[in-house]
C-alpha positions as YAML, in Angstrom:
chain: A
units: angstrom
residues:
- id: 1
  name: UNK
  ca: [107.45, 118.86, 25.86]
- id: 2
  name: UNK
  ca: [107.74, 121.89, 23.77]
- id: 3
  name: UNK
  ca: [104.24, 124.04, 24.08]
- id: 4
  name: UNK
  ca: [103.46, 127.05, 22.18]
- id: 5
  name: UNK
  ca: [100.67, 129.40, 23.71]
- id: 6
  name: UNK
  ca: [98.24, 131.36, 21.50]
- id: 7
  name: UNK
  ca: [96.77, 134.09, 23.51]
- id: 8
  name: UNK
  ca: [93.26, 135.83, 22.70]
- id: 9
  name: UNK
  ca: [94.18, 139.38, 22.74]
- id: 10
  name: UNK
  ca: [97.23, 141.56, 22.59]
- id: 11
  name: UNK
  ca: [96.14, 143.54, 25.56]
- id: 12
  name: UNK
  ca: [95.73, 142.18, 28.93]
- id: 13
  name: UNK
  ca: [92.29, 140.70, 30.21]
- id: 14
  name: UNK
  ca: [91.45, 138.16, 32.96]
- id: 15
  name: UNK
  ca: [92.01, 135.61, 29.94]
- id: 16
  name: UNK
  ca: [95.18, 136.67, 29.42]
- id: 17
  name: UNK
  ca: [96.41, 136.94, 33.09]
- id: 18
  name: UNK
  ca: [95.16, 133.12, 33.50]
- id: 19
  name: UNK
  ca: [97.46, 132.54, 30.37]
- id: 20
  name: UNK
  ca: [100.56, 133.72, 31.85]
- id: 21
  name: UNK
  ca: [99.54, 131.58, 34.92]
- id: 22
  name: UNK
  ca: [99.76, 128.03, 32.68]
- id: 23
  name: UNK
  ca: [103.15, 129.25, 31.12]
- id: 24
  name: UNK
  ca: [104.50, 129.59, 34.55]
- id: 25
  name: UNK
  ca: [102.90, 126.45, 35.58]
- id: 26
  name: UNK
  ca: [104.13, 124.88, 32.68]
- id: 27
  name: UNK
  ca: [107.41, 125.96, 33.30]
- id: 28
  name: UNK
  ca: [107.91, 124.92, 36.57]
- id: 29
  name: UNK
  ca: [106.86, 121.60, 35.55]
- id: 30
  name: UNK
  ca: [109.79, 121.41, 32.93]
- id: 31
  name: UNK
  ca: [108.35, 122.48, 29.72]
- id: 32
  name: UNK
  ca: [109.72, 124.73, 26.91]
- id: 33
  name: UNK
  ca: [107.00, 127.47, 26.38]
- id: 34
  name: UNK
  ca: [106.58, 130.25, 23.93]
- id: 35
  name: UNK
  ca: [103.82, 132.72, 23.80]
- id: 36
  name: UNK
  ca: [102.83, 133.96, 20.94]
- id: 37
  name: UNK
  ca: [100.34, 137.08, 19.90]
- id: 38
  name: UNK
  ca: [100.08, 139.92, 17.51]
- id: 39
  name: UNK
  ca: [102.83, 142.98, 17.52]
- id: 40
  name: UNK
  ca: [100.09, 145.45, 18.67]
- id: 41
  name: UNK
  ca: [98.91, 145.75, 20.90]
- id: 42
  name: UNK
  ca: [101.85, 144.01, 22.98]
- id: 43
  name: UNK
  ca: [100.87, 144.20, 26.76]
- id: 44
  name: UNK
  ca: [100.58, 140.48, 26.66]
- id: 45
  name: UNK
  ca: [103.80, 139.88, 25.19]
- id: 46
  name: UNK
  ca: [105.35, 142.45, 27.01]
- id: 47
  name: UNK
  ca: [104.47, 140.79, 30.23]
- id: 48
  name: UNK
  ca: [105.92, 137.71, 29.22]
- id: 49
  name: UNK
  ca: [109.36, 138.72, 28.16]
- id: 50
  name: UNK
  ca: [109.19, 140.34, 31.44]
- id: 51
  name: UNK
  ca: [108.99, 137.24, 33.32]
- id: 52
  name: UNK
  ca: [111.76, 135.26, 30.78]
- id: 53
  name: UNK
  ca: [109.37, 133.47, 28.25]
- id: 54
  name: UNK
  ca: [110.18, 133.12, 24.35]
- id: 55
  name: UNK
  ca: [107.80, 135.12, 22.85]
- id: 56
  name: UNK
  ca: [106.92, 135.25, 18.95]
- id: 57
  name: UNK
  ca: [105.30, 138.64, 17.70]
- id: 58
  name: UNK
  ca: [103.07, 137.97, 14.54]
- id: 59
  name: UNK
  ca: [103.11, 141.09, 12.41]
- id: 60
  name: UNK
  ca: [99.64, 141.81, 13.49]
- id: 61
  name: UNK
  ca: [97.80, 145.20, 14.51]
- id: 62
  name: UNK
  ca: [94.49, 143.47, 14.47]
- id: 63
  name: UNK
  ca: [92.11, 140.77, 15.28]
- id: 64
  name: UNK
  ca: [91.30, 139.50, 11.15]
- id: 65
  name: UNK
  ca: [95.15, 139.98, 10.59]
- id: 66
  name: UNK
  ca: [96.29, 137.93, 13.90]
- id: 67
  name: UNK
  ca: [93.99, 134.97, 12.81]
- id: 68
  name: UNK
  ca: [95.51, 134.81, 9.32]
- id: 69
  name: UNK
  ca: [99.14, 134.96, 10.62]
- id: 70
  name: UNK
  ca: [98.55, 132.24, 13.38]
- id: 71
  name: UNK
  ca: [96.90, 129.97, 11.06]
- id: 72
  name: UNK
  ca: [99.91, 130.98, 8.55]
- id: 73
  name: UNK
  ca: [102.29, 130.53, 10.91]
- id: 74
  name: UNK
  ca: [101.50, 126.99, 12.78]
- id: 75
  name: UNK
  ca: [101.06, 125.27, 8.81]
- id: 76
  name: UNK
  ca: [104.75, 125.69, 9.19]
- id: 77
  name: UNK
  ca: [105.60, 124.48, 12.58]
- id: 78
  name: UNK
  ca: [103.11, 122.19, 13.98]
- id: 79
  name: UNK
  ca: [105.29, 119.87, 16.00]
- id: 80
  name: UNK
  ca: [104.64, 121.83, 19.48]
- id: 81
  name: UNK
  ca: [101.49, 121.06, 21.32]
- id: 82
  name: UNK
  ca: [99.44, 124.28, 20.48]
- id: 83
  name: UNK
  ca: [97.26, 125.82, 23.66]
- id: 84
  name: UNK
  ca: [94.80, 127.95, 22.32]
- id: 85
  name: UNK
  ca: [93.85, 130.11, 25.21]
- id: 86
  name: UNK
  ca: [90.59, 131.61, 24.18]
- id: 87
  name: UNK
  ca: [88.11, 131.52, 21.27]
- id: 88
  name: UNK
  ca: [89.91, 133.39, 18.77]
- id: 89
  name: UNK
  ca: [93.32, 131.45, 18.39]
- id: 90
  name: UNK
  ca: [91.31, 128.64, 18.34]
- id: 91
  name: UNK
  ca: [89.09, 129.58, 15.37]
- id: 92
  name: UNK
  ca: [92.03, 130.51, 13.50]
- id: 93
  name: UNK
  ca: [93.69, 126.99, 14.09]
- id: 94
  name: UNK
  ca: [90.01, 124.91, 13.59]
- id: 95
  name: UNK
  ca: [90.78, 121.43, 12.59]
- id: 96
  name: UNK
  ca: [94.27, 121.18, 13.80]
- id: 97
  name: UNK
  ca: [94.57, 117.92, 16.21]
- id: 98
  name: UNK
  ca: [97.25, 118.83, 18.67]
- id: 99
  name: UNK
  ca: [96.32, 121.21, 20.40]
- id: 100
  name: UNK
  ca: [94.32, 122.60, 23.21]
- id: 101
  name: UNK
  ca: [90.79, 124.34, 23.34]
- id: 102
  name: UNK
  ca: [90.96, 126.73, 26.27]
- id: 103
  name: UNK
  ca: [87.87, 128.90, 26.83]
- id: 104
  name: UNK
  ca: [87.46, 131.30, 29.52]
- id: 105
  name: UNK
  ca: [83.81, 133.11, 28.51]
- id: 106
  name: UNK
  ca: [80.98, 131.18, 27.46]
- id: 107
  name: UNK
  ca: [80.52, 131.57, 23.61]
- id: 108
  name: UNK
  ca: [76.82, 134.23, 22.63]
- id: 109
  name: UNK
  ca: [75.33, 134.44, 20.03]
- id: 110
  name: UNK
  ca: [78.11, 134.35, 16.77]
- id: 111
  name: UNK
  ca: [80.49, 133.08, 18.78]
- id: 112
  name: UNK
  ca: [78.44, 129.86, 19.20]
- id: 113
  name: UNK
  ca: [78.93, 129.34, 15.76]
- id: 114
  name: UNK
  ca: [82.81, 129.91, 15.58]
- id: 115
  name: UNK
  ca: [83.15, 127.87, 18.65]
- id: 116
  name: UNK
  ca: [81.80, 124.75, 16.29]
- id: 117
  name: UNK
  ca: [84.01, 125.50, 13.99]
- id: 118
  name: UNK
  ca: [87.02, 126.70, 16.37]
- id: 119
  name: UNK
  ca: [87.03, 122.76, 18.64]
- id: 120
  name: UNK
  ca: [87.57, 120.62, 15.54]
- id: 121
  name: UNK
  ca: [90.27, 118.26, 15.78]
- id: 122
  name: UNK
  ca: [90.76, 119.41, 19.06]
- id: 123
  name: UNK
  ca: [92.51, 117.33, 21.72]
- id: 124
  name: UNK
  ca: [90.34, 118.39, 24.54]
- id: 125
  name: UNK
  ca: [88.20, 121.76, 25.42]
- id: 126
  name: UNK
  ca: [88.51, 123.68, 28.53]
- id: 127
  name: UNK
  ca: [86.60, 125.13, 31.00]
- id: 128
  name: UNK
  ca: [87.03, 126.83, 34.04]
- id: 129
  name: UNK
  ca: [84.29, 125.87, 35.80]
- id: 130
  name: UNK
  ca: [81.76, 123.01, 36.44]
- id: 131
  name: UNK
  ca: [79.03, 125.89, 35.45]
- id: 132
  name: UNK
  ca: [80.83, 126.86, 32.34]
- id: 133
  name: UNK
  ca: [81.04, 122.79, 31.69]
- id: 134
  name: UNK
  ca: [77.61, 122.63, 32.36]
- id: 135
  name: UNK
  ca: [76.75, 124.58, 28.95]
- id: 136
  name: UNK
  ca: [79.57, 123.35, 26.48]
- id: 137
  name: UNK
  ca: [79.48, 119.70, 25.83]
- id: 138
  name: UNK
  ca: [82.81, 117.42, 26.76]
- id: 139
  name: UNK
  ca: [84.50, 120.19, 28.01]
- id: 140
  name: UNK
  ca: [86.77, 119.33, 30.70]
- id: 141
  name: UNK
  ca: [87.27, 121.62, 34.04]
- id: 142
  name: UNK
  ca: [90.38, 122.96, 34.53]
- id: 143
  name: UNK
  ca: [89.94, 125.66, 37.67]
- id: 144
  name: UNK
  ca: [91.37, 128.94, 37.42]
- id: 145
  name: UNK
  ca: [94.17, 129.75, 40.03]
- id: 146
  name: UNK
  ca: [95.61, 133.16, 41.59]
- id: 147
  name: UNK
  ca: [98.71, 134.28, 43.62]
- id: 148
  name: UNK
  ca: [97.51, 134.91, 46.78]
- id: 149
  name: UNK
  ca: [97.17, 138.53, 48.03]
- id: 150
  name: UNK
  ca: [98.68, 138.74, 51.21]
- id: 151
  name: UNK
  ca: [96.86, 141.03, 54.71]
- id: 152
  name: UNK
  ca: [97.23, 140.66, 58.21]
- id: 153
  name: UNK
  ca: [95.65, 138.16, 60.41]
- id: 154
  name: UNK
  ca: [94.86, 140.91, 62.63]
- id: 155
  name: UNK
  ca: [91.57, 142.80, 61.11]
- id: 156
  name: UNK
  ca: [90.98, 146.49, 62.16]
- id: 157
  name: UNK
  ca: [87.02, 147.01, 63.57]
- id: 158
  name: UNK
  ca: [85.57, 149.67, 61.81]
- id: 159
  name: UNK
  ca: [84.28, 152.29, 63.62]
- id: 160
  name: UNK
  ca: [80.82, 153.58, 62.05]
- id: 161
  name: UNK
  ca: [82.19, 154.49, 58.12]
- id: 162
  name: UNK
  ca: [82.35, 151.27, 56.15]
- id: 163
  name: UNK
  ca: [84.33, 150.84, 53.38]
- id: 164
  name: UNK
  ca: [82.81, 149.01, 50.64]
- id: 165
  name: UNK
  ca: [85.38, 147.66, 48.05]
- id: 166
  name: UNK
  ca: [84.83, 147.03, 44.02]
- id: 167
  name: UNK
  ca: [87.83, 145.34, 42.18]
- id: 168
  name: UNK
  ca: [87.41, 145.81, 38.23]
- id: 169
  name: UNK
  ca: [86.14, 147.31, 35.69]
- id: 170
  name: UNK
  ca: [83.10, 149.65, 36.79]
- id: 171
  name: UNK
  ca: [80.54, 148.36, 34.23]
- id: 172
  name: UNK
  ca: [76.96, 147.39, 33.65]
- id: 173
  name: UNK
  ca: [77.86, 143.64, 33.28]
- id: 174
  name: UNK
  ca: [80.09, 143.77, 36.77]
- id: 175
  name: UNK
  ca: [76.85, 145.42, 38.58]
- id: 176
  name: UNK
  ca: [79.12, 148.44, 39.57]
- id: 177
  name: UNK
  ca: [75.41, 150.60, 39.28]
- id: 178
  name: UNK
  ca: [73.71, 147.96, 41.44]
- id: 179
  name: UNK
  ca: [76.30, 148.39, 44.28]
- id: 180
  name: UNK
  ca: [76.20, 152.02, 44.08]
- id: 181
  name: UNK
  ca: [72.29, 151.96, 44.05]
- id: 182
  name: UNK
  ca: [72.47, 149.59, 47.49]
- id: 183
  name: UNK
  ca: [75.50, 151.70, 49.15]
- id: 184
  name: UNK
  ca: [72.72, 154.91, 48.25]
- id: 185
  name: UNK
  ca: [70.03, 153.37, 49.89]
- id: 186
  name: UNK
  ca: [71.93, 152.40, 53.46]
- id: 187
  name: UNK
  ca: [73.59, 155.81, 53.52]
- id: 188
  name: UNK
  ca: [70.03, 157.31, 53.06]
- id: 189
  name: UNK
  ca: [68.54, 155.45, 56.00]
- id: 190
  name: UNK
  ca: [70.97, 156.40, 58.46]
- id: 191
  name: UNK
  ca: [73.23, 154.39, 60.81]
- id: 192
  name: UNK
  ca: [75.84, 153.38, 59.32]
- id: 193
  name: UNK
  ca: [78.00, 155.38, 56.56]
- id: 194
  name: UNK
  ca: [78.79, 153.45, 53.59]
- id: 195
  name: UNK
  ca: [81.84, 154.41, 51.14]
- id: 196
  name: UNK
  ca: [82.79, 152.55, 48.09]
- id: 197
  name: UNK
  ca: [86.08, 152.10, 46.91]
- id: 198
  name: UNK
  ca: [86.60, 151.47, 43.21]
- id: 199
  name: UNK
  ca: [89.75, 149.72, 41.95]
- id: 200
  name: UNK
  ca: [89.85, 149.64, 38.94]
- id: 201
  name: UNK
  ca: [89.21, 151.31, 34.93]
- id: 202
  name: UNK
  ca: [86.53, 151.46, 32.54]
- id: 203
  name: UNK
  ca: [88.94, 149.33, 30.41]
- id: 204
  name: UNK
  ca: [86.73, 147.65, 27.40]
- id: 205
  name: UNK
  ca: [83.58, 149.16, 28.52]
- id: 206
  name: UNK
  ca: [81.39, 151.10, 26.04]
- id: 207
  name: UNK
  ca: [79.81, 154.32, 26.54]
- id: 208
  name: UNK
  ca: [76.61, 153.78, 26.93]
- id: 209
  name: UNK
  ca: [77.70, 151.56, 29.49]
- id: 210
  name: UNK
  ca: [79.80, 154.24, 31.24]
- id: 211
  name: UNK
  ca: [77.25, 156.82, 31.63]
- id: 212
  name: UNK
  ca: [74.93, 154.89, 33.45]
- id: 213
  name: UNK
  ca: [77.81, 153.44, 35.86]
- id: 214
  name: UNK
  ca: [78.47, 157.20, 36.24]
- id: 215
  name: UNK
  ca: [75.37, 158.78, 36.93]
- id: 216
  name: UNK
  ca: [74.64, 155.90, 40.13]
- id: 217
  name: UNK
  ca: [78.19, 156.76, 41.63]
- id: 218
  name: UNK
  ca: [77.36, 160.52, 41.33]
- id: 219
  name: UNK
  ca: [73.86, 159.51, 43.48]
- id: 220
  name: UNK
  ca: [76.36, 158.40, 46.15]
- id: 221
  name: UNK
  ca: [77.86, 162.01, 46.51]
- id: 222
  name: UNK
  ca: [81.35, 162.39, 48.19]
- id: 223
  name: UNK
  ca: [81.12, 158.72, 49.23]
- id: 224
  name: UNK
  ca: [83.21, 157.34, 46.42]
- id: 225
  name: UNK
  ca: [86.86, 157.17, 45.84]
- id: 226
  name: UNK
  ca: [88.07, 155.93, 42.65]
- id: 227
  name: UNK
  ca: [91.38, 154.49, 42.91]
- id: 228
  name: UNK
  ca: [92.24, 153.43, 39.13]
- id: 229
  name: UNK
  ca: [94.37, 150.74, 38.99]
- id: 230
  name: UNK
  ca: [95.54, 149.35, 41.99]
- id: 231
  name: UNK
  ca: [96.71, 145.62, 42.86]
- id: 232
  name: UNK
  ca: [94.28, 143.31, 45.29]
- id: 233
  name: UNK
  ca: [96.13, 143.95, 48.04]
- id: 234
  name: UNK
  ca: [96.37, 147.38, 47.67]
- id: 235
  name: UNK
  ca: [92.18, 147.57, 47.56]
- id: 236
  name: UNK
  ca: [92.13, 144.90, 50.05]
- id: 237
  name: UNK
  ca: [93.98, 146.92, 52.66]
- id: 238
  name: UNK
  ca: [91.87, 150.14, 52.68]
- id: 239
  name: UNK
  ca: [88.82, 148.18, 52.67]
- id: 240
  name: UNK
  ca: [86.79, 146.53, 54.83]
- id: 241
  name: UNK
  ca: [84.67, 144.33, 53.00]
- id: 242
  name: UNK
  ca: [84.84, 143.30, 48.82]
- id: 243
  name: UNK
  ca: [81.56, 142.95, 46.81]
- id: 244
  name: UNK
  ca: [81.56, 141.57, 43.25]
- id: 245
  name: UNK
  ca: [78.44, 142.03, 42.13]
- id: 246
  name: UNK
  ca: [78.41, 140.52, 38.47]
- id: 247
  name: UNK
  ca: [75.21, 140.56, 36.42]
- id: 248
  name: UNK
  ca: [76.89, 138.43, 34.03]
- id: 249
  name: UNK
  ca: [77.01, 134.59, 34.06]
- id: 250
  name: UNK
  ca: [80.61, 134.57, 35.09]
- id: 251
  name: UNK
  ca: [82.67, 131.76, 34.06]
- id: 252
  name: UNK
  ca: [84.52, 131.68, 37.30]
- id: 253
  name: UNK
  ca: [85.76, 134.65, 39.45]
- id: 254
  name: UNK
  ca: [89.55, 135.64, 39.80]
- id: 255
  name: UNK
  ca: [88.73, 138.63, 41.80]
- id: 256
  name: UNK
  ca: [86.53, 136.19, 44.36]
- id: 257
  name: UNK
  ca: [89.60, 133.91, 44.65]
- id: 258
  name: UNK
  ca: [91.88, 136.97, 45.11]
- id: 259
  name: UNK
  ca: [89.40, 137.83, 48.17]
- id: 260
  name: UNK
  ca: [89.50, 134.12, 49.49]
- id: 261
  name: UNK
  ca: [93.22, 133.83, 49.87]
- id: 262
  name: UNK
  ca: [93.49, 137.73, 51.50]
- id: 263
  name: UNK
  ca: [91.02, 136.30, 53.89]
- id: 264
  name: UNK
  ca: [89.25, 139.50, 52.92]
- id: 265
  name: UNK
  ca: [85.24, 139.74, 53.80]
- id: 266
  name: UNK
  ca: [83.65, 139.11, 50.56]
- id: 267
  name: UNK
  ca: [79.99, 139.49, 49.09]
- id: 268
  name: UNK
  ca: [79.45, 137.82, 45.63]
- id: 269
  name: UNK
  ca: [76.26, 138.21, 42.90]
- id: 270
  name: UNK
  ca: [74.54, 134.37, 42.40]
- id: 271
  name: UNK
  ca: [75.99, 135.11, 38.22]
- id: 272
  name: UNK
  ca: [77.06, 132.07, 36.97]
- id: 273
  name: UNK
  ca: [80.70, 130.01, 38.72]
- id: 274
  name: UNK
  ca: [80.78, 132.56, 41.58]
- id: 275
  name: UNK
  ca: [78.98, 130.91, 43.87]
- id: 276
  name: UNK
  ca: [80.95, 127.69, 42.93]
- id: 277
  name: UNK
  ca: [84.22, 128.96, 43.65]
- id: 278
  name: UNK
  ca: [82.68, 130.26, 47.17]
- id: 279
  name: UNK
  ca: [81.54, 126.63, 47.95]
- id: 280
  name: UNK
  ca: [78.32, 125.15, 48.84]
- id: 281
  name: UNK
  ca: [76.90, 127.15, 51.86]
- id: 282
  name: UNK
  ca: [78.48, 130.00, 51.65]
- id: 283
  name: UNK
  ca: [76.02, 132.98, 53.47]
- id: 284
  name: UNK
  ca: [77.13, 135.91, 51.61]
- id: 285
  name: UNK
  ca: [75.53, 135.73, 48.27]
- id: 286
  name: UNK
  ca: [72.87, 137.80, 46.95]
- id: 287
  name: UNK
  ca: [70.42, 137.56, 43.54]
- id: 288
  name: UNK
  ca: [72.30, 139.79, 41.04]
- id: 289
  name: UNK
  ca: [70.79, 142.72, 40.27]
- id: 290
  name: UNK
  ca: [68.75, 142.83, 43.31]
- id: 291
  name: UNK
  ca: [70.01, 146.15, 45.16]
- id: 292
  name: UNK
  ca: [68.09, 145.53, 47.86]
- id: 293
  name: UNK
  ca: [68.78, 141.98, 48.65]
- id: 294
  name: UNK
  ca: [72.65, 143.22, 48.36]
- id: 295
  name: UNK
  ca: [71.70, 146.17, 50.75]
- id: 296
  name: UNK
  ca: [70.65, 143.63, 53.64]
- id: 297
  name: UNK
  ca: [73.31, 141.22, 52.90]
- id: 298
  name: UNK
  ca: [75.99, 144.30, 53.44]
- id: 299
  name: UNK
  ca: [74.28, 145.50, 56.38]
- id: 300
  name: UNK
  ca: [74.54, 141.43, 57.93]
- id: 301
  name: UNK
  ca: [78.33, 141.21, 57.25]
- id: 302
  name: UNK
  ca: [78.58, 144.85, 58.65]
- id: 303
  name: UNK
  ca: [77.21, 143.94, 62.12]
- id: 304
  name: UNK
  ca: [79.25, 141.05, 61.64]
- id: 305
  name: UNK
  ca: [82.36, 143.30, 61.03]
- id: 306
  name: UNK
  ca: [81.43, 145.75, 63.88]
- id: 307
  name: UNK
  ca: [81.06, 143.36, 66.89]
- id: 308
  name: UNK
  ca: [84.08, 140.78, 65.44]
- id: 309
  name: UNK
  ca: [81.73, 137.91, 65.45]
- id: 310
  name: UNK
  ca: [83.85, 134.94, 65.41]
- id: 311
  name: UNK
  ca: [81.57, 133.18, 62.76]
- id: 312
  name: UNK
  ca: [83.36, 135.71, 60.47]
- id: 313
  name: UNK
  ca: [86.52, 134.44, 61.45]
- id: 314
  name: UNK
  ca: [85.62, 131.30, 61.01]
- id: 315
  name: UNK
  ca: [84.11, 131.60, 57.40]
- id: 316
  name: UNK
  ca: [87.13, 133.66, 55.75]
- id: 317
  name: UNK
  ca: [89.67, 130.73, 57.43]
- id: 318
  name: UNK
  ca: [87.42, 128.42, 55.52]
- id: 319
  name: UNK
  ca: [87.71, 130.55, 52.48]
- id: 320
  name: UNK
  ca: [91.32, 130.73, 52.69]
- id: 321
  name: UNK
  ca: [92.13, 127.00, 52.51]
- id: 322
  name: UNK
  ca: [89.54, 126.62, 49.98]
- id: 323
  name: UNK
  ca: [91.86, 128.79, 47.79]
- id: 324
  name: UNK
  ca: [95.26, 126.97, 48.61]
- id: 325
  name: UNK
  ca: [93.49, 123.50, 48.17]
- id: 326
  name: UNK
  ca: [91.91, 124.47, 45.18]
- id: 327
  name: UNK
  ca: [93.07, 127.70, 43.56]
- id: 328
  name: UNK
  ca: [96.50, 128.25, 44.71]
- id: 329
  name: UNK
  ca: [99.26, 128.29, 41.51]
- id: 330
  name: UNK
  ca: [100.02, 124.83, 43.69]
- id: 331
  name: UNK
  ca: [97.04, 123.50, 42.99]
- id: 332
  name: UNK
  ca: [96.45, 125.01, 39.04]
- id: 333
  name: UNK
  ca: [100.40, 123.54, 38.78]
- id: 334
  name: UNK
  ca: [98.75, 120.25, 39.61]
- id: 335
  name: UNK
  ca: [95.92, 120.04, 37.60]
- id: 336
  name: UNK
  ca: [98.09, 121.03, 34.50]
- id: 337
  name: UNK
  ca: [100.93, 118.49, 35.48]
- id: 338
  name: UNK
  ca: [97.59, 115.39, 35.51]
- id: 339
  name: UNK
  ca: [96.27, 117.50, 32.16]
- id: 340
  name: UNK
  ca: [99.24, 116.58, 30.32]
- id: 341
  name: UNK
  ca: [100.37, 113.15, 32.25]
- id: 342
  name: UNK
  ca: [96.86, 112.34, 30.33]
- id: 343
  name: UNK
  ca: [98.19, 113.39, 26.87]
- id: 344
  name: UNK
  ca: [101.37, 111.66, 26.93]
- id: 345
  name: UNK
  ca: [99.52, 108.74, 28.31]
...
């Protein structure tokens, strides 16, 4: 089947990452894929010639002008099935009937309207989550996968300096300020030294936003590093433990998954799919935006961490399989391979 691949944005987002993940999927399963986006910006595209993939480069520089030129484009060649992968290639296509709906944020406030608009004709919607279903009528769940991020089995104990990890974009929406406030808080009552580790850049984030993520890591003193942009396994192996403390309904949690098939000890926010991907039961969780809640939950999995309770063991195992069973580019190849054995049925 020949399959042409819309992307959202030029530049590369957790949308776009997940997109290069179908194409490869895709092609493994025997289908002809092209990807297409604007000119600029070209990181997506760029990305995908690098792994072998047709692209096609609309002569685009920005979001009103990449609409008109997909719509433009697919009156003209409308034979390929047409995945949309996000909300705005699938505005610009509304009312076309083959092709895919794939949504990776829940539509707010304007974009509830567009969305309307954007599944018409649509052969099916996507979601990545049962949560994100939950909110979007008919949509079906098609789970998110990762490459795994490889450690060793063998876990260093810390001694007394725990290092707190933070994978993403430091932000008010990712609750960068709330970690920093909790990491404050233990280092101020003694024990136990806490030092966070950012991965990461302030990629998409406004100011305003910014400043206030600034001014909490500045509270923590000389116990923050900021890495920039580093891979999961980099962050994972001079860390000891991973928070993601969204304050934002996420819509699943790539960074979480990363964390699940390192077997790396992990602390999510209760924001939206996160605590889905984790499982049912799973101890670490804490109420986002609740500083102190995520101050006691650290200072559990640190005692945890310090004696090498085998419960910990135990739990991250658990979390590992979950990921190859369920979000392993084996498993997101099989979903897609029953997604379209659907279709052509």
């Amino acid at each position: 089947m020949d399959i042409v691949i819309a992307t959202n944005n030029g530049d590369m987002g957790g949308g776009e990452v997940m997109l290069l993940n179908i194409a490869r999927a895709l092609r493994t399963l025997g289908h002809k894929v092209t990807v297409v986006g604007p000119a600029q910006p070209d990181e997506l595209l760029d990305a995908a010639r690098d792994e072998g993939f047709t692209t096609l480069a609309l002569p685009a520089t920005d979001r009103k002008t990449y609409m008109a030129q997909l719509r433009a484009w697919r009156a003209r060649n409308r034979n390929a099935l047409l995945w949309c992968n996000g909300l705005v290639p699938s505005l610009a296509t509304a009312g076309d009937k083959n092709r895919i709906v794939h949504l990776h944020q829940l539509p707010a406030g304007s974009q509830k309207v567009a969305y309307r608009l954007a599944k018409k004709g649509a052969r099916a919607v996507l979601v990545p989550s049962h949560f994100m279903a939950s909110h979007i009528k008919n949509a079906t769940v098609l789970e998110n996968w990762v490459t795994g991020a490889s450690q060793p089995l063998a876990r260093a104990v810390p001694a007394s300096r725990i290092r707190v990890g933070f994978l993403g974009r430091p932000s008010l929406i990712k609750g960068t300020h709330t970690l920093s406030v909790a990491l404050t808080s233990l280092n101020s009552a003694g024990g136990y030294t806490y030092q966070l580790v950012i991965g990461g850049t302030a990629k998409f984030v406004d100011s305003t936003s910014q400043d206030q993520v600034k001014q909490s890591l500045e509270e923590l003193g000389n116990h923050v590093e900021l890495l920039g942009w580093v891979t999961p396994e980099e962050l994972f192996a001079q860390t000891d433990v991973l928070v993601v403390p969204s304050e934002v309904e996420e819509s699943f949690g790539l960074v979480a998954a990363e964390a699940m098939s390192a077997r790396q000890p992990l602390i999510i926010s209760n924001a939206g799919a996160l605590p889905e991907v984790l499982g049912e039961g799973y101890p670490w969780i804490f109420r986002q935006a609740d500083s102190d809640h995520l101050a006691a939950v650290l200072g559990s999995i640190t005692e945890q961490l310090i004696t090498g309770d085998e419960k910990l063991e135990e739990i991250l195992s658990q979390n590992y399989w979950r990921w190859q069973e369920n979000y392993s580019p084996d498993a997101g190849k099989e979903r897609i391979r029953r997604l379209l054995q659907d279709f052509e049925g």
